[in-house]
C-alpha positions in Angstrom: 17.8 -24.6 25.9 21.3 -23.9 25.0 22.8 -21.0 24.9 23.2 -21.0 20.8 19.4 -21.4 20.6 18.2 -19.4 23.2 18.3 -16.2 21.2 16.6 -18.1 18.2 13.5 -19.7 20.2 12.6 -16.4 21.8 14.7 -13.1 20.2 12.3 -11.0 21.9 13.5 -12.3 25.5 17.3 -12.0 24.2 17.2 -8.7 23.3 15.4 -7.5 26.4 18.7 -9.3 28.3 20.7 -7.4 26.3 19.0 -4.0 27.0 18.9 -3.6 23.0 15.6 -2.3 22.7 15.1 1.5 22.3 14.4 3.0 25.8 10.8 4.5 25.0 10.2 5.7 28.8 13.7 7.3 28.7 13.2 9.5 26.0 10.4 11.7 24.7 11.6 11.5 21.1 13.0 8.5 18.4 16.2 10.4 17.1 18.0 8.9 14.0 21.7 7.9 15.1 24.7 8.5 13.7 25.0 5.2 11.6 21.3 4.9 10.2 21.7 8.6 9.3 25.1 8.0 7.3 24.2 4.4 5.8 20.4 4.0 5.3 18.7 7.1 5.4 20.7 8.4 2.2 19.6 4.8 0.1 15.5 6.0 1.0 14.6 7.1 -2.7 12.9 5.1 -5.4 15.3 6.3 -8.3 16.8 3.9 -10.8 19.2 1.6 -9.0 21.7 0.4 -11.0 22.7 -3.2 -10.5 26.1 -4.0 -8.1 29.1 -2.6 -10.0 32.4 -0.5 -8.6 30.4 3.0 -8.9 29.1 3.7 -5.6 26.2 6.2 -4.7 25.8 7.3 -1.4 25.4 5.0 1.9 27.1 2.5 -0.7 30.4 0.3 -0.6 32.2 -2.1 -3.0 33.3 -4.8 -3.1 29.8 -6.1 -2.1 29.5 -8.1 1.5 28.0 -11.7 1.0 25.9 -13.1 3.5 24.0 -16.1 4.5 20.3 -15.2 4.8 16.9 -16.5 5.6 14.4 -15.1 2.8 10.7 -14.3 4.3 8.2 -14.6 2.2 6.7 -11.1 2.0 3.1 -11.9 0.2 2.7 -14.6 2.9 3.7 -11.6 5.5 1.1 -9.3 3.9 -1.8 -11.4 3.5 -1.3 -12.5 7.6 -4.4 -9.9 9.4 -2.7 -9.3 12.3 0.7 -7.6 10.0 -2.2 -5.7 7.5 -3.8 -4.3 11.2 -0.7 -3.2 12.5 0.4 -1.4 8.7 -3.4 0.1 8.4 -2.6 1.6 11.8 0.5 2.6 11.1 -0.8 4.1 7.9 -3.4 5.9 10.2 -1.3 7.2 12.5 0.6 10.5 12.4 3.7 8.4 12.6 2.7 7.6 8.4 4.1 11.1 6.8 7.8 9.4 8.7 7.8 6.0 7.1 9.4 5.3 3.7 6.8 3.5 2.3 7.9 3.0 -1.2 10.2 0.6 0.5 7.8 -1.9 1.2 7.5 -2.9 -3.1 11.0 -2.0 -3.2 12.4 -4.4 -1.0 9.4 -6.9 -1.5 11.7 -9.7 -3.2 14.4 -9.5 -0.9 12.8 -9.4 2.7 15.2 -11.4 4.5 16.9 -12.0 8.1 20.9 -12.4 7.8 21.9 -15.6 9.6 25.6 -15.3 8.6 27.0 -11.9 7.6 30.3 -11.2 5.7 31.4 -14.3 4.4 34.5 -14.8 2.1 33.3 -18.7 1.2 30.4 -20.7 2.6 31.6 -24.4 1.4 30.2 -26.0 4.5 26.6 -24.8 3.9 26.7 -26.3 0.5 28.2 -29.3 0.8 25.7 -30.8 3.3 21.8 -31.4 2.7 20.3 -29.4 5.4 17.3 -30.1 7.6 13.7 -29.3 7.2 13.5 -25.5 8.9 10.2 -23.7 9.8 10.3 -20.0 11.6 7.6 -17.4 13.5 8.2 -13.7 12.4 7.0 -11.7 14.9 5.4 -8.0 16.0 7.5 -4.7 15.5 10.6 -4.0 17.4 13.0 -0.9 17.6 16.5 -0.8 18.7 19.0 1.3 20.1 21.1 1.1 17.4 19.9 1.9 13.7 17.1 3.8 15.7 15.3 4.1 12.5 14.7 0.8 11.5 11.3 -0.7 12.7 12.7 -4.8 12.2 10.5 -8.1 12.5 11.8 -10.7 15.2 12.6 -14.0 13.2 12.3 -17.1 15.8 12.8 -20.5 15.3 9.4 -22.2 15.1 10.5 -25.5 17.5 13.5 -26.7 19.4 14.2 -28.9 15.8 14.5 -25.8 14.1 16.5 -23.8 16.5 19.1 -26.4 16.6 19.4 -26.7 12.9 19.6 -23.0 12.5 22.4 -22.9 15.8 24.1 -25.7 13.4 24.4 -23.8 10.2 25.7 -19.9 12.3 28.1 -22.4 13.6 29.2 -23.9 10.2 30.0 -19.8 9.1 31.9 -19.4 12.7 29.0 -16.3 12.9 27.7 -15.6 16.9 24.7 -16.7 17.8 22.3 -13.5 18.1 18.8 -12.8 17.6 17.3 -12.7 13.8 15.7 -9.9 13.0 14.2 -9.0 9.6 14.3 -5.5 8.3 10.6 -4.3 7.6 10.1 -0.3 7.5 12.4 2.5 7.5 11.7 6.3 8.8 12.9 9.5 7.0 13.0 11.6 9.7 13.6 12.0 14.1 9.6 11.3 15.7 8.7 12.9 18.1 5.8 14.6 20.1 2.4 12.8 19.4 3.6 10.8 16.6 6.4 9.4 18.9 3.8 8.3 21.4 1.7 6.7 18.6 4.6 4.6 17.5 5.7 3.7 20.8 2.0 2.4 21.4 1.8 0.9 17.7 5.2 -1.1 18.5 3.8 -2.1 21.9 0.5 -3.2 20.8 1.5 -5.2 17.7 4.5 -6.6 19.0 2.4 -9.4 20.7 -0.2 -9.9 18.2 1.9 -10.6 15.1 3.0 -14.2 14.8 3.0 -15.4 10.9 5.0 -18.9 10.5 6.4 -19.7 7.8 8.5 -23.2 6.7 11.6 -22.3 4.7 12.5 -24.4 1.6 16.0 -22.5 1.1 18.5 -20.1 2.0 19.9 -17.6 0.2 23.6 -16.4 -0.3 22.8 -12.6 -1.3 25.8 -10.3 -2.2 25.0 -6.3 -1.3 26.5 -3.3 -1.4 24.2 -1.2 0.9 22.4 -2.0 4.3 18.9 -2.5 2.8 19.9 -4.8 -0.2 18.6 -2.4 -2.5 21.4 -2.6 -4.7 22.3 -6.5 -4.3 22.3 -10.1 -6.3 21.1 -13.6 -5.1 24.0 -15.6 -6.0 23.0 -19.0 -5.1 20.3 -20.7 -3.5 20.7 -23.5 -0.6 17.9 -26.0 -0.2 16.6 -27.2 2.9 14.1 -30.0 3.9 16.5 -32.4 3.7 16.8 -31.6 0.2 20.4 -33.3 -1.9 19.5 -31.6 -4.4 22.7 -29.0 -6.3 22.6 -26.1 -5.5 21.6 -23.4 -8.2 23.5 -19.7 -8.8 21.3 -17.0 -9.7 
C-alpha cells in the first residue's frame, strides 16, 4: 500500500495516526470551535438561498472556491439499514433537539466528499477518460477540528480504485488525505447525557455502516459557503472508462 492510497483504503486508520479524531475520554463535553462557529453554524437555517452571486450573507465568501468532488448518492445512503438505524437512534436520543436536521433535504443533491479543493483550472481531469471507480462510505466520525460536523468516511472500495483516485489528487497537485463526506451538523455545544449518547452513537455505528457505492462521475462544484448550500455544479467528469465530453451544468 503506498503511502498516497493508504489514507483512501482505510481513512479511519489514517486519521487515528493523525490523532484527528475528537478526544471523547478527554473531555466531558463536544464544544463548537472557533471555525465551525464562524463559518457553518451561521449557514444552519432553511431560508431562501439565493443562487452564487457577489452579495454575501453570513459564513459566506465570493468569488466562489471550485473543487473537485466525489458526489454520494444520498437515496442509495438512506435506503442502506445500517445508516436508517444509526439516524432512528440518533433521532431517539437526546443528542436529536442538537442536530440540524433540515439539512439532511437540504443538502440531499449535493452530498459529496472533496477530492481536490480550490482549484483555479482542472484541464488534466478532463482531458483523460478516467477509470471505472467504486467507494465504501462508512460509520460516523467526529473531528477535532469543525467539532460540529458528524462526517461519513469515504474509502476506496479496492486497491484499483485507490490508485485511480491517488492518480486524479495527483493530477490537481492536492495531498493525499482521508475523504470524508459531510453528513449532519449540530446547533449547539453537547454535553452531559446527550454528550455520552453521541459518543456511544458514533462508536457503535462507526463499525456497522458500510454502503458501497460505484461512481459513474465526478463533479466540479463551485461554492461559496462550507456546506455547498449556496453553490453550482459546473461540469460533470465521467468515469468508467467513459470518452465521452464532458457536460457543464
Amino acid at each position: 500500500m503506498s503511502e498516497e492510497t493508504k489514507p483512501l483504503l482505510d481513512p479511519l486508520a489514517s486519521l487515528s495516526r493523525q490523532a484527528a479524531a475528537y478526544d471523547w475520554a478527554a473531555n466531558g463535553a463536544l464544544t463548537l470551535d472557533r471555525r465551525y462557529r464562524e463559518r457553518q453554524l451561521p449557514l444552519l437555517h432553511d431560508r431562501a438561498r439565493a443562487p452564487l452571486g457577489p452579495e454575501t450573507g453570513a459564513a459566506e465568501y465570493w468569488p466562489p472556491i471550485r473543487s473537485a468532488v466525489i458526489p454520494l448518492d444520498s437515496r442509495r445512503l438512506a435506503a442502506d439499514p445500517a445508516v436508517t438505524a444509526f439516524l432512528d437512534d440518533l433521532r431517539h436520543s437526546d443528542v436529536a433537539p442538537l442536530i440540524w436536521w433540515p439539512g439532511l433535504a437540504l443538502r440531499a443533491d449535493r452530498m459529496h466528499a472533496t477530492l481536490a479543493g480550490g482549484l483555479t483550472e482542472a484541464p488534466e481531469l478532463l482531458a483523460r477518460p478516467n477509470p471505472h471507480i467504486e467507494v465504501i462510505v462508512r460509520g460516523p466520525w467526529i473531528g477535532r477540528f469543525n467539532t460540529g460536523r458528524i462526517y461519513l468516511p469515504v474509502q476506496a472500495a479496492d486497491t484499483e480504485s485507490a490508485t485511480a483516485l491517488a492518480h486524479l489528487r495527483t493530477r490537481t497537485g492536492a495531498p493525499h488525505r482521508p475523504l470524508l463526506a459531510g453528513y449532519l451538523q449540530l446547533t449547539d455545544d453537547v454535553t452531559g447525557t446527550p454528550y455520552r449518547q453521541l459518543r456511544d452513537l458514533v462508536t457503535t455505528h462507526q463499525s456497522r455502516i458500510a454502503v458501497r457505492l460505484p461512481l459513474t462521475e465526478l463533479w466540479l462544484m463551485d461554492t461559496m459557503d462550507d456546506l455547498v448550500l449556496r453553490s453550482r455544479l459546473t461540469t460533470r467528469i465521467p468515469l468508467s472508462g467513459s470518452v465521452d465530453s464532458v457536460s457543464a451544468s
